[in-house]
DSSP file (Angstrom, degrees, kcal/mol; ACC not computed):
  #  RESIDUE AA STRUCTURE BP1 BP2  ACC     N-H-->O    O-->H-N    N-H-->O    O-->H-N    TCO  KAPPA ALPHA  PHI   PSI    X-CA   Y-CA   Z-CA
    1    1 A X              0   0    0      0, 0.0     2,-0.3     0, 0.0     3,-0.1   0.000 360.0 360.0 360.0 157.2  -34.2 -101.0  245.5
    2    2 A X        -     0   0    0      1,-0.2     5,-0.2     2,-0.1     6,-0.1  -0.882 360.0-113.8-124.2 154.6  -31.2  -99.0  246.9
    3    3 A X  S    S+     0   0    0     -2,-0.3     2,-0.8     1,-0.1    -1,-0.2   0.837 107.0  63.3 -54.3 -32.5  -31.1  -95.4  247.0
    4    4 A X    >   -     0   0    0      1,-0.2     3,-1.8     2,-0.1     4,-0.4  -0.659  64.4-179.4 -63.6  87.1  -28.4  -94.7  244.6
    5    5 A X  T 3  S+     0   0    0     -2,-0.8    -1,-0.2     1,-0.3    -2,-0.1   0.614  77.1  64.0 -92.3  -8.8  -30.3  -96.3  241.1
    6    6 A X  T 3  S+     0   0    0      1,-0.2    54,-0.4    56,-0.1    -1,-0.3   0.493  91.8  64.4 -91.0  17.4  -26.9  -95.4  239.0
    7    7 A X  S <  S+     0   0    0     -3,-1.8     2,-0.6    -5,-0.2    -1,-0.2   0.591  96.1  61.7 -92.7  -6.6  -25.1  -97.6  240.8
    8    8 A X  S    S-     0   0    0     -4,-0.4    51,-0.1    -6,-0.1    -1,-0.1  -0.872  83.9-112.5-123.1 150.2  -26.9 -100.5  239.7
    9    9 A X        -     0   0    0     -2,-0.6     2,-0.3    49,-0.4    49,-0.1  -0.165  16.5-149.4 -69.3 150.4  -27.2 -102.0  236.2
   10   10 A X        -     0   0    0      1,-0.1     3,-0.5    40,-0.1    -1,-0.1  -0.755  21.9-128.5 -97.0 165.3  -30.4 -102.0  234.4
   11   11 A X  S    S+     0   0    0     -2,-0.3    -1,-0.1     1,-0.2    -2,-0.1   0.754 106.7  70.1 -57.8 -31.6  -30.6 -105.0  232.1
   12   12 A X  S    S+     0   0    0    105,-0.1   106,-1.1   106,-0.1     2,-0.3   0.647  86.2  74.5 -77.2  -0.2  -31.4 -103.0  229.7
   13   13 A X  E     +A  117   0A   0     -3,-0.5     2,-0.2   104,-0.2   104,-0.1  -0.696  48.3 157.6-105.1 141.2  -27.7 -100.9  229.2
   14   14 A X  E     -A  116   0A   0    102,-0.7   102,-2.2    -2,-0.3     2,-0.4  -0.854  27.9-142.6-122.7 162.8  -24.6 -102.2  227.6
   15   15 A X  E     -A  115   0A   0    100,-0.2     2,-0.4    -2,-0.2   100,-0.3  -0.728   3.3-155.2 -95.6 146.0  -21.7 -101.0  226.1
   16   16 A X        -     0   0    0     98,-2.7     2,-0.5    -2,-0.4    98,-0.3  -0.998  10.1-151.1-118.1 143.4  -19.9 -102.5  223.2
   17   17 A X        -     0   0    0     -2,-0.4    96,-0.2    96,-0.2    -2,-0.0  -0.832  11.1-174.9 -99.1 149.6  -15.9 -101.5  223.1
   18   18 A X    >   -     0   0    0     94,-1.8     3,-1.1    -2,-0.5     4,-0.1  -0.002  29.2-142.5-133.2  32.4  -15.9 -101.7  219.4
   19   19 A X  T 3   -     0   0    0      1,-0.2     3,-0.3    93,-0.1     0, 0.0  -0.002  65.7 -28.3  17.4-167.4  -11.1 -100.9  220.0
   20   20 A X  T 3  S+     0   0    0      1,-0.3    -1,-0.2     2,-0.0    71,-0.1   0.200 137.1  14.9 -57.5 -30.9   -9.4  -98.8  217.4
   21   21 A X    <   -     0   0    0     -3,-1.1    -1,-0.3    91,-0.1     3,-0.2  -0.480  68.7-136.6-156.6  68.0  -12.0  -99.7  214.4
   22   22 A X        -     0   0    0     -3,-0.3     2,-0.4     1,-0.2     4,-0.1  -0.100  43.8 -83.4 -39.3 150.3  -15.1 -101.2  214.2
   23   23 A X    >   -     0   0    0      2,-0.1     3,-1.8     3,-0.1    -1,-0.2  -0.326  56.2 -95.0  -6.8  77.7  -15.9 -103.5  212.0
   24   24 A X  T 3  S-     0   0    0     -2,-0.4   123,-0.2     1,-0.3   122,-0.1   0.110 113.2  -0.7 -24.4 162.2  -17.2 -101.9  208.2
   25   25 A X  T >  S+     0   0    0    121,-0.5     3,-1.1     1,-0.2     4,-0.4   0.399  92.7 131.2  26.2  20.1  -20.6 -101.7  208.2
   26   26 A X  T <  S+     0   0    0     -3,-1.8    -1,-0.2     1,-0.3    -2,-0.1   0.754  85.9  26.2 -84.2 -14.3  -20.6 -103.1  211.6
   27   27 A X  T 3> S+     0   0    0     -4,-0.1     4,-1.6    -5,-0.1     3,-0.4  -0.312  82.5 129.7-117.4  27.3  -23.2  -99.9  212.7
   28   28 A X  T X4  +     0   0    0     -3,-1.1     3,-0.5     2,-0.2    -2,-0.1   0.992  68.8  55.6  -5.6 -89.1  -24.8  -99.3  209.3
   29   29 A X  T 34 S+     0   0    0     -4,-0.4    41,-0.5     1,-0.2    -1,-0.2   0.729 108.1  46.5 -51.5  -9.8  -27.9  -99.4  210.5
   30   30 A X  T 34 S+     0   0    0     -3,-0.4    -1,-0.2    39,-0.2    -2,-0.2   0.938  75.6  94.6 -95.0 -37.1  -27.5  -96.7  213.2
   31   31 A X    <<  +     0   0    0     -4,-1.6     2,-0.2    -3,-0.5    38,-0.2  -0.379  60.6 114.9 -83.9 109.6  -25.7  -93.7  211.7
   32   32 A X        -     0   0    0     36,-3.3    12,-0.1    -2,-0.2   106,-0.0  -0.857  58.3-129.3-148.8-167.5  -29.0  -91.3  210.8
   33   33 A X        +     0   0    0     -2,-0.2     2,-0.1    10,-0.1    11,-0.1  -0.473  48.0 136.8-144.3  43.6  -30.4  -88.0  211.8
   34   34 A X        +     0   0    0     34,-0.1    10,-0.2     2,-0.0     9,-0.1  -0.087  17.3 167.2-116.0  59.2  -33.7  -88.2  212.6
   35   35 A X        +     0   0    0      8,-0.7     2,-0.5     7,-0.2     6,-0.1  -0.129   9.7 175.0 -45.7 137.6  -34.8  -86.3  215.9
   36   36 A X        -     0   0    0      4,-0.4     2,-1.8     8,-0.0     3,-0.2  -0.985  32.5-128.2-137.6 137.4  -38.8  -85.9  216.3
   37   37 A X  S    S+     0   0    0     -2,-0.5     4,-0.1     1,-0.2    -2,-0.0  -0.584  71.6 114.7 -91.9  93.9  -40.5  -84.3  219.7
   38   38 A X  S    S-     0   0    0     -2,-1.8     2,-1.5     2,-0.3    -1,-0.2  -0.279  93.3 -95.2-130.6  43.9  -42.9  -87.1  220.4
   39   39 A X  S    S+     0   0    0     -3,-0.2    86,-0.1     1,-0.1    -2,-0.0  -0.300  92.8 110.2  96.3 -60.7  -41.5  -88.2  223.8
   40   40 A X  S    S-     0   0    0     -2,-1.5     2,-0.9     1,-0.1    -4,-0.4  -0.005  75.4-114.1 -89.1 155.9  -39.5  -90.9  222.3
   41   41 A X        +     0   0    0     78,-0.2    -1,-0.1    -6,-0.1     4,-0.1  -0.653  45.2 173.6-102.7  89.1  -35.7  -90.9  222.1
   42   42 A X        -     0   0    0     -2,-0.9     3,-0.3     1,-0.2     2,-0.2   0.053  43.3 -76.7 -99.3 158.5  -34.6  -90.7  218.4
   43   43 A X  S    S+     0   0    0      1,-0.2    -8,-0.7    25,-0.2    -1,-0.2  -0.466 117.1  45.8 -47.6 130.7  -31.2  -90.4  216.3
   44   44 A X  S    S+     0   0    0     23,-1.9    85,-1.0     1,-0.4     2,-0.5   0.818  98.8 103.5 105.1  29.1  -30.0  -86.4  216.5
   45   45 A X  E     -BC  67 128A   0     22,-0.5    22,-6.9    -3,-0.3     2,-0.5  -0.997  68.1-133.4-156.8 159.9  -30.7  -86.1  220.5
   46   46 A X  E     -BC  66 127A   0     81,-2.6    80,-2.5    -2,-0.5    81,-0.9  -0.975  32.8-179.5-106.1 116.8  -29.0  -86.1  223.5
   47   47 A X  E     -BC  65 125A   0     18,-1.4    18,-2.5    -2,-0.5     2,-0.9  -0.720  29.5-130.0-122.0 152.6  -30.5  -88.7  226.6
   48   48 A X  E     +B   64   0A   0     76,-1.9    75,-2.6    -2,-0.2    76,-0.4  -0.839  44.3 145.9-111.9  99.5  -29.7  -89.2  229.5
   49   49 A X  E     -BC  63 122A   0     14,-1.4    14,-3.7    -2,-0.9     2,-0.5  -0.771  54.8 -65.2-131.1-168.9  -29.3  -93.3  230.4
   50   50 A X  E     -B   62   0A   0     71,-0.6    12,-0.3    12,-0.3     2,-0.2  -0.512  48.8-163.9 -66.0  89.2  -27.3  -95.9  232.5
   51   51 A X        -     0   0    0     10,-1.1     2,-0.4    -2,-0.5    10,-0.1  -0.763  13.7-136.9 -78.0 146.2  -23.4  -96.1  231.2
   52   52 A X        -     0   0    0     -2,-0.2     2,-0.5     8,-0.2     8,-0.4  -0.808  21.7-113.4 -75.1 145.4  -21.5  -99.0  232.2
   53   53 A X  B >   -F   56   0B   0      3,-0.8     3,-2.9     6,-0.7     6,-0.3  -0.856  17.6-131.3 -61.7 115.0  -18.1  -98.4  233.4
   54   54 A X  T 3  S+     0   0    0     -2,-0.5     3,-0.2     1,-0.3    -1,-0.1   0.588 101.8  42.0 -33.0 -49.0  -15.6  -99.8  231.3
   55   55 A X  T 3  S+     0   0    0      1,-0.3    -1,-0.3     2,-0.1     2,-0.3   0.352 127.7  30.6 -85.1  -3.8  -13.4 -101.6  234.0
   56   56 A X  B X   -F   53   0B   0     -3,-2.9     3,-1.1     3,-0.1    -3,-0.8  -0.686  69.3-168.9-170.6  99.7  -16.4 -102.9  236.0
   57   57 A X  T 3  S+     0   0    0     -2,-0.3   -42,-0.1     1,-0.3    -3,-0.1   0.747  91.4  58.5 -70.4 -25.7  -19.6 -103.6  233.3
   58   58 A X  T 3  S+     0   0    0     -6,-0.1   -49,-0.4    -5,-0.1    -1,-0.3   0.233 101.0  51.4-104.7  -1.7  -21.5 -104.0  236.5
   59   59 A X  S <  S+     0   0    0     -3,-1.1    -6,-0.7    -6,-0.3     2,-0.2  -0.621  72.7 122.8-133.8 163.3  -20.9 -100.9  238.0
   60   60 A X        -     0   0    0     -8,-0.4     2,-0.3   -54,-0.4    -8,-0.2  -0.704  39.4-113.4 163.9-173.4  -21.7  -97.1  235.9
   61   61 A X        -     0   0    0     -2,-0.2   -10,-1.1    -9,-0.1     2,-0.5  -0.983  29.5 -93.2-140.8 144.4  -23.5  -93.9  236.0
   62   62 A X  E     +B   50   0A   0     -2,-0.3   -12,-0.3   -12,-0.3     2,-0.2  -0.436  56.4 157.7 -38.1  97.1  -26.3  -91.8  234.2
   63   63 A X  E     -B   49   0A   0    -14,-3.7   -14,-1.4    -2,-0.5     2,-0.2  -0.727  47.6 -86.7-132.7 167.4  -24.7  -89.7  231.7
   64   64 A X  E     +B   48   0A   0     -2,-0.2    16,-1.3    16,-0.2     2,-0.4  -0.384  47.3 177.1 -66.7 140.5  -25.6  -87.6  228.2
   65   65 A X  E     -BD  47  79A   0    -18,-2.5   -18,-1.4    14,-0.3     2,-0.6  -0.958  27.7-123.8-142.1 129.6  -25.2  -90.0  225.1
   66   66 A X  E     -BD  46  78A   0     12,-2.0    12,-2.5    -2,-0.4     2,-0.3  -0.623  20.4-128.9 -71.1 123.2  -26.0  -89.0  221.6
   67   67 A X  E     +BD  45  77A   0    -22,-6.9   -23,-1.9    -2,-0.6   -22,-0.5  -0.625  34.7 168.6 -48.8 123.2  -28.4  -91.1  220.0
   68   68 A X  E     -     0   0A   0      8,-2.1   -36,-3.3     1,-0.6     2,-0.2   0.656  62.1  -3.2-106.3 -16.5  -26.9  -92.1  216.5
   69   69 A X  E     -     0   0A   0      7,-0.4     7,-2.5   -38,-0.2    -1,-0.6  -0.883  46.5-142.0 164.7 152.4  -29.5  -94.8  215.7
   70   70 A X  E     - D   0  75A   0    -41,-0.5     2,-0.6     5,-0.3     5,-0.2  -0.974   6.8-175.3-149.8 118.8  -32.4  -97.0  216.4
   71   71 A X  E >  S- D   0  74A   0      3,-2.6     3,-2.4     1,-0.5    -2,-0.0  -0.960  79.8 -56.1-104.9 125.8  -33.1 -100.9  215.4
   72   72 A X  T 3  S-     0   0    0     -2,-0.6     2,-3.0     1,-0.2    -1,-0.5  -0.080 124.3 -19.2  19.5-166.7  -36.7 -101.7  216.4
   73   73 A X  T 3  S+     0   0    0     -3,-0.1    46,-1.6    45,-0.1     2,-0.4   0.000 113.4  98.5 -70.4  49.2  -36.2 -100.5  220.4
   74   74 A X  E <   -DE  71 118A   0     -2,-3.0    -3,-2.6    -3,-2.4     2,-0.3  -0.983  60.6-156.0-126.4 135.0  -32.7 -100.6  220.8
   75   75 A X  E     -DE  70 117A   0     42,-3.2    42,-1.8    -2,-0.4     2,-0.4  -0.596   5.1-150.1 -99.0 146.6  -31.0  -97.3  220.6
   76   76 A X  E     + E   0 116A   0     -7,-2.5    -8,-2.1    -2,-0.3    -7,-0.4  -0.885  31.3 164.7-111.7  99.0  -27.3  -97.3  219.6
   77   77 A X  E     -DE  67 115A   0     38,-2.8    38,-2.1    -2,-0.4   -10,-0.2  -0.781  37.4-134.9-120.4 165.8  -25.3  -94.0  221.2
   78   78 A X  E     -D   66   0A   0    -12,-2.5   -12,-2.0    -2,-0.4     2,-0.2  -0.850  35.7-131.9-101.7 145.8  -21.7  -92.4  222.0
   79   79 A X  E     -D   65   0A   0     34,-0.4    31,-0.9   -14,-0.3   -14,-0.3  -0.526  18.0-131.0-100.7 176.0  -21.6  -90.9  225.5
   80   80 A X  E     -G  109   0C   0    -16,-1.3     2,-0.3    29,-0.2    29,-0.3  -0.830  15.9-169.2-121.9 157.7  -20.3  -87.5  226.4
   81   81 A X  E     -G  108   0C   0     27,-1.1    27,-2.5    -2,-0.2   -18,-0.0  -0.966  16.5-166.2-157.2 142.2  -18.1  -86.2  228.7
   82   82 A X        +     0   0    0     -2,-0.3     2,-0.7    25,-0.2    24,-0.1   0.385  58.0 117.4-110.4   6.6  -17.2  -82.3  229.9
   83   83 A X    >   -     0   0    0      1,-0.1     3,-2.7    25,-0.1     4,-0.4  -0.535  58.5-153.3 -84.9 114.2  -14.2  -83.4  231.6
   84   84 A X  T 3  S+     0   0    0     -2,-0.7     4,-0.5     1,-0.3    -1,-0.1   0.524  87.9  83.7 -61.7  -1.8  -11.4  -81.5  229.6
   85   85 A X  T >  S+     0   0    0      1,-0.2     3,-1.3     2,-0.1     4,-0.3   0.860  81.5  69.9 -58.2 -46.8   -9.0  -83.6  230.3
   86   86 A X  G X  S+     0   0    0     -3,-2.7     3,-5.8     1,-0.3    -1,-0.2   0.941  77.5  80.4 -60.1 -50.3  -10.7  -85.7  227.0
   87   87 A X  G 3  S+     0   0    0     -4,-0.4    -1,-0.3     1,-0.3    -2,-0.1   0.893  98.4  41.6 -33.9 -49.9   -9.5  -83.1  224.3
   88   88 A X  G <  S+     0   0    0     -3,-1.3    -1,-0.3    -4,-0.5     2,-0.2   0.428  96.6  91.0 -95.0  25.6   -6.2  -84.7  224.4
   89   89 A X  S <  S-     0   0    0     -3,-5.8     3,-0.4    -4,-0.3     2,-0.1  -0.637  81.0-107.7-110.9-172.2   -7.0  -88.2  224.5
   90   90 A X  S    S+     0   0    0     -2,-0.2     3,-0.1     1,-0.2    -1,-0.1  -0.407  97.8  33.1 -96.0-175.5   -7.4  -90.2  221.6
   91   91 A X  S    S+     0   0    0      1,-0.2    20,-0.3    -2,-0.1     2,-0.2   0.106  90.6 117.3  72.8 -21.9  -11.1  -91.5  220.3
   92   92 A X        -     0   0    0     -3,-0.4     2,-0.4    -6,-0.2    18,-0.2  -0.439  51.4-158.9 -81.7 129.0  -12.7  -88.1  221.7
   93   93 A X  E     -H  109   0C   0     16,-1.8    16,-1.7    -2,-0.2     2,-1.2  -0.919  24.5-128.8-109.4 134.8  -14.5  -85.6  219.2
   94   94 A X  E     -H  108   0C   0     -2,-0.4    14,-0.3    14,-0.2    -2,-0.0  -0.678  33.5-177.0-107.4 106.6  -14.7  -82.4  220.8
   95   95 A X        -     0   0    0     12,-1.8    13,-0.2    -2,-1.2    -1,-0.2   0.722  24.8-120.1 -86.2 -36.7  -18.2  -81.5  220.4
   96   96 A X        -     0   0    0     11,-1.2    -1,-0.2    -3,-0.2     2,-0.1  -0.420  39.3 -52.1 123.0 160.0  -18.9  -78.6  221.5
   97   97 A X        +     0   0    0      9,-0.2     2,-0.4    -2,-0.2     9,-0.2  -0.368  55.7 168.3 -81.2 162.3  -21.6  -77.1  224.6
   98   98 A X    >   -     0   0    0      7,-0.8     3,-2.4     1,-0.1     2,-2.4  -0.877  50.3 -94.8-173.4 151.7  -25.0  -77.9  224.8
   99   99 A X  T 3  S+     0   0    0     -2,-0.4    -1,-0.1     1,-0.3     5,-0.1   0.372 106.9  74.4 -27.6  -7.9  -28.2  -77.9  226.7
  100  100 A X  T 3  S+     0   0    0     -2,-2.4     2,-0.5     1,-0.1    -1,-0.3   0.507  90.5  73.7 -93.6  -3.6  -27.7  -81.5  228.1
  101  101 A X  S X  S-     0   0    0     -3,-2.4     3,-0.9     1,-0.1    -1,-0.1  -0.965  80.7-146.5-123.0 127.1  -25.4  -79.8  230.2
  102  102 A X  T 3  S+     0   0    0     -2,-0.5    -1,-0.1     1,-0.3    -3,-0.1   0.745 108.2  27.2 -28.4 -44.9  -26.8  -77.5  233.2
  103  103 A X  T 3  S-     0   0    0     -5,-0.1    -1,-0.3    -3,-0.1    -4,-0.1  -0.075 108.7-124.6-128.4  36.4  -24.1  -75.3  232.8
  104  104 A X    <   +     0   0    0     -3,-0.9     3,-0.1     1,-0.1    -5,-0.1   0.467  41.3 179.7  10.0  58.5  -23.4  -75.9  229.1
  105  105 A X        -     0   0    0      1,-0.3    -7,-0.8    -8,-0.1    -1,-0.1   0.133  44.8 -87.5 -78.8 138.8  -19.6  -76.9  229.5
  106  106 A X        -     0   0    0     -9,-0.2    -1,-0.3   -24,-0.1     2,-0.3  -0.463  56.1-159.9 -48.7 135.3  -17.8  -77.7  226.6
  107  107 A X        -     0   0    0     -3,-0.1   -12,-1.8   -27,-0.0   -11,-1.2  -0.968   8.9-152.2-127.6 153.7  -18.2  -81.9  225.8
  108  108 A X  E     -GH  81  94C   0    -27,-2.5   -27,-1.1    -2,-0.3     2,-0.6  -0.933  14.1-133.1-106.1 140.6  -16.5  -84.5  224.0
  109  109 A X  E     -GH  80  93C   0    -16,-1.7   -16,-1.8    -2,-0.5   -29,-0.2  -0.902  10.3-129.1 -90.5 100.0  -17.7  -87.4  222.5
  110  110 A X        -     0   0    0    -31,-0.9   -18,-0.2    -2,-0.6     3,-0.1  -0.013  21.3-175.1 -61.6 148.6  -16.5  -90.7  222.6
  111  111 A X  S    S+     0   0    0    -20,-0.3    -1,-0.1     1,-0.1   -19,-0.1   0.833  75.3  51.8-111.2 -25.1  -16.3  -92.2  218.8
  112  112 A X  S    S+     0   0    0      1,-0.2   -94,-1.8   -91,-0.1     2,-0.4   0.192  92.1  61.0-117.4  42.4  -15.4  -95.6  219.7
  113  113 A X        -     0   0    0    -96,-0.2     2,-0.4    -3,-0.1   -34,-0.4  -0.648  69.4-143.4-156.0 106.1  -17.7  -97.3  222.3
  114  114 A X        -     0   0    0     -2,-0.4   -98,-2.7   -98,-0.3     2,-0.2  -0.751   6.0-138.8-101.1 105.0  -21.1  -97.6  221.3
  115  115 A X  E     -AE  15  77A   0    -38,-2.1   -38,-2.8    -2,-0.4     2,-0.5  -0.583  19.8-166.5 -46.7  98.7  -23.9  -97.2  224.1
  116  116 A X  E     +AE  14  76A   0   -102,-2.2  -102,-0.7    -2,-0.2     2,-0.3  -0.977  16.3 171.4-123.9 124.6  -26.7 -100.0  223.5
  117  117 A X  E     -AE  13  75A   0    -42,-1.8   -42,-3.2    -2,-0.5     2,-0.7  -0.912  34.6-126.9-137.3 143.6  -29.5  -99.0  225.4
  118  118 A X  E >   - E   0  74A   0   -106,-1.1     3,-2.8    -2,-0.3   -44,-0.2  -0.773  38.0-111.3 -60.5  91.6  -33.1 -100.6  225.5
  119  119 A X  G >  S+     0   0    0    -46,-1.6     3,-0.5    -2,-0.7   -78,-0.2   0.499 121.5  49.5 -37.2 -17.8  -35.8  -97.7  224.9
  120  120 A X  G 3  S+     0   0    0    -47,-0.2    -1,-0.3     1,-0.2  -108,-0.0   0.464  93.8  71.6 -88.9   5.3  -37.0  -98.0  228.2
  121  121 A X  G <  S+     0   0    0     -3,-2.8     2,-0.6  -109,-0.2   -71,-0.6  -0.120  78.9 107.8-108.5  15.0  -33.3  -97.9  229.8
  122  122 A X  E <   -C   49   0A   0     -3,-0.5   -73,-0.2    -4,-0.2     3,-0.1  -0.897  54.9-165.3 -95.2 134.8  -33.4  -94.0  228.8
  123  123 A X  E     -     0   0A   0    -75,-2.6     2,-0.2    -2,-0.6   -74,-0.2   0.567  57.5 -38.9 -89.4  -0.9  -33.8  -91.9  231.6
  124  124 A X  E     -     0   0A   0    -76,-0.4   -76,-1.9   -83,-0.0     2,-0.2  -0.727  61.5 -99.5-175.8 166.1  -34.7  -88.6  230.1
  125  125 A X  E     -C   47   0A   0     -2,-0.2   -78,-0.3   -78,-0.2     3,-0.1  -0.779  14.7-161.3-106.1 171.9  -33.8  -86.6  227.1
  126  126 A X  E     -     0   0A   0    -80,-2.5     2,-0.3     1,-0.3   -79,-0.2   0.896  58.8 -72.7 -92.7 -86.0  -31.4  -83.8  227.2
  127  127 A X  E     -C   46   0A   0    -81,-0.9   -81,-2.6   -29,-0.0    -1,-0.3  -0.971  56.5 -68.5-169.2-170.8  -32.3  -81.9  223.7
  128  128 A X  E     -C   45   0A   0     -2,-0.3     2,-0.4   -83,-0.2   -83,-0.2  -0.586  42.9-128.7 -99.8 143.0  -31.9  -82.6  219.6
  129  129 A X        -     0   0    0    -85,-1.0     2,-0.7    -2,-0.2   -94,-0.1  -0.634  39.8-121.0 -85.6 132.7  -28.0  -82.2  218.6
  130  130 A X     >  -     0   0    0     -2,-0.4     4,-0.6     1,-0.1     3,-0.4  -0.772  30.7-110.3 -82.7 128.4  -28.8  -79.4  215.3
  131  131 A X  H  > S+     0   0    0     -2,-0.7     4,-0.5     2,-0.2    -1,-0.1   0.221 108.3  76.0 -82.4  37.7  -27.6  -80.8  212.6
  132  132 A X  H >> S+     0   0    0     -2,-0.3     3,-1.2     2,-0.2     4,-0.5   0.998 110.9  44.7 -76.0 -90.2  -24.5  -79.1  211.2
  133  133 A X  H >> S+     0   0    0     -3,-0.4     3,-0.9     1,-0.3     4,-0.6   0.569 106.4  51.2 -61.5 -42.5  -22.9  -81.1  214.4
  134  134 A X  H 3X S+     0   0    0     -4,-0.6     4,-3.6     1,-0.2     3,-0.4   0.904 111.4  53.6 -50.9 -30.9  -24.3  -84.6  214.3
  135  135 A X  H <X S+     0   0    0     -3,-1.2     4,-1.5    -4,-0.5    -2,-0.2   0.801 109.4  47.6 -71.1 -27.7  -23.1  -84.5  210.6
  136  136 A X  H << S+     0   0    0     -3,-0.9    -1,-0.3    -4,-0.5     4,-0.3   0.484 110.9  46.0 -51.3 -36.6  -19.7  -83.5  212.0
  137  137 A X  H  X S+     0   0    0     -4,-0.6     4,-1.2    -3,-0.4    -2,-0.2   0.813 118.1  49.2 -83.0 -37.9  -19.8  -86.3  214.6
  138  138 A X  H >X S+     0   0    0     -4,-3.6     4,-2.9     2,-0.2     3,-2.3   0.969 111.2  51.0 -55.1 -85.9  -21.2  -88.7  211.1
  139  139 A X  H 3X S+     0   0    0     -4,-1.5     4,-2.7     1,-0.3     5,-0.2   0.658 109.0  51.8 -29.1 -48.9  -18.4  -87.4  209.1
  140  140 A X  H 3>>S+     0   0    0     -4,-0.3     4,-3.1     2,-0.2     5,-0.5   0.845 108.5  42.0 -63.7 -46.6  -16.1  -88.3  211.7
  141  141 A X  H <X5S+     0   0    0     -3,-2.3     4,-1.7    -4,-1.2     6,-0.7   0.901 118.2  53.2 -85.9 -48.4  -16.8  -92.1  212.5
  142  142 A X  H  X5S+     0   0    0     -4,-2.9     4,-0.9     4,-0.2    -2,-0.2   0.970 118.7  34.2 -57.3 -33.8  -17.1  -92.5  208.5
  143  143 A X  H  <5S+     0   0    0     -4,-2.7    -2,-0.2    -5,-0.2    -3,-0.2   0.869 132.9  27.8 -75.5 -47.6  -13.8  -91.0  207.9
  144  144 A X  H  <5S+     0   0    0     -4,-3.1    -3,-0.2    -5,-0.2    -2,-0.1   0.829 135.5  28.6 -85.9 -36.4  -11.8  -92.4  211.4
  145  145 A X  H  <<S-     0   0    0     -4,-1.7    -3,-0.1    -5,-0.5  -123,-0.1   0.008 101.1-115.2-149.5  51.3  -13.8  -95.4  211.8
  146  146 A X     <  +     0   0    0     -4,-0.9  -121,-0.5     1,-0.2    -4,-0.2   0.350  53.1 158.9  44.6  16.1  -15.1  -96.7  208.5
  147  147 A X              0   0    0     -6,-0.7    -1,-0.2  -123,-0.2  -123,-0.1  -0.173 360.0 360.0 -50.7 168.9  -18.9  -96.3  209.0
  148  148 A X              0   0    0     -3,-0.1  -120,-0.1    -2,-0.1    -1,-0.0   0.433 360.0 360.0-110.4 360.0  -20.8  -96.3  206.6
């Protein structure tokens, strides 16, 4: 094993780049709200897993991702980002701070590349999104990008 472990992929991590629009209904089954404190990493929460990097699938880093939704153990999530540079690009929802960050930085949220992560490929959770903001983030992907 080599020391760095976010430089190497777990099986259990991909990304889908889902361009401009997914698919209707193509994430149905994910968009809910249902955070629970029993360990396990639910829709409504913020975790910390394995991202790929877009330009090199093979390559990424451990970063916050919202949960959005859960099919039997594979979580479907959006990552987050505090680098402000994201406010002015396009896809990014500007989310607001929050406990998943040490120093609780403003974050944005990517809205079109959907984080499919294995339940055992999260590496810890951050804390539950309240929901007046997931509903915001919800609102957003039904309205921009025809979820459902």
């Amino acid at each position: 094993m080599t020391a760095d472990p976010s430089s190497r992929r777990p099986a259990t991590a991909r990304a889908a780049r889902t361009g401009d629009r997914p698919a209707p209904g193509a994430y149905d089954k994910y968009l809910a709200y249902a955070p629970q404190l029993d360990g396990d990493a639910d829709p409504g929460e913020v975790v910390w897993t394995w991202v790929p990097y877009e330009d090199d699938p093979n390559q990424g880093k451990d970063r916050p991702v919202l949960v959005v939704g859960r099919a039997g153990r594979t979580l479907a999530g959006l990552m987050l980002s505090s680098q402000a540079d994201r406010a002015e690009q396009r896809h990014w929802y500007a989310l607001g701070p929050g406990a998943w960050d040490r120093e609780e930085r403003p974050s944005w949220i990517r809205l079109d590349r959907v984080i499919e992560v294995d339940e055992d490929g999260i590496r810890r959770e951050g804390c539950v999104l309240e929901r007046r903001r997931f509903e915001l983030v919800a609102e957003e992907l039904r309205t921009s990008y025809g979820w459902h």
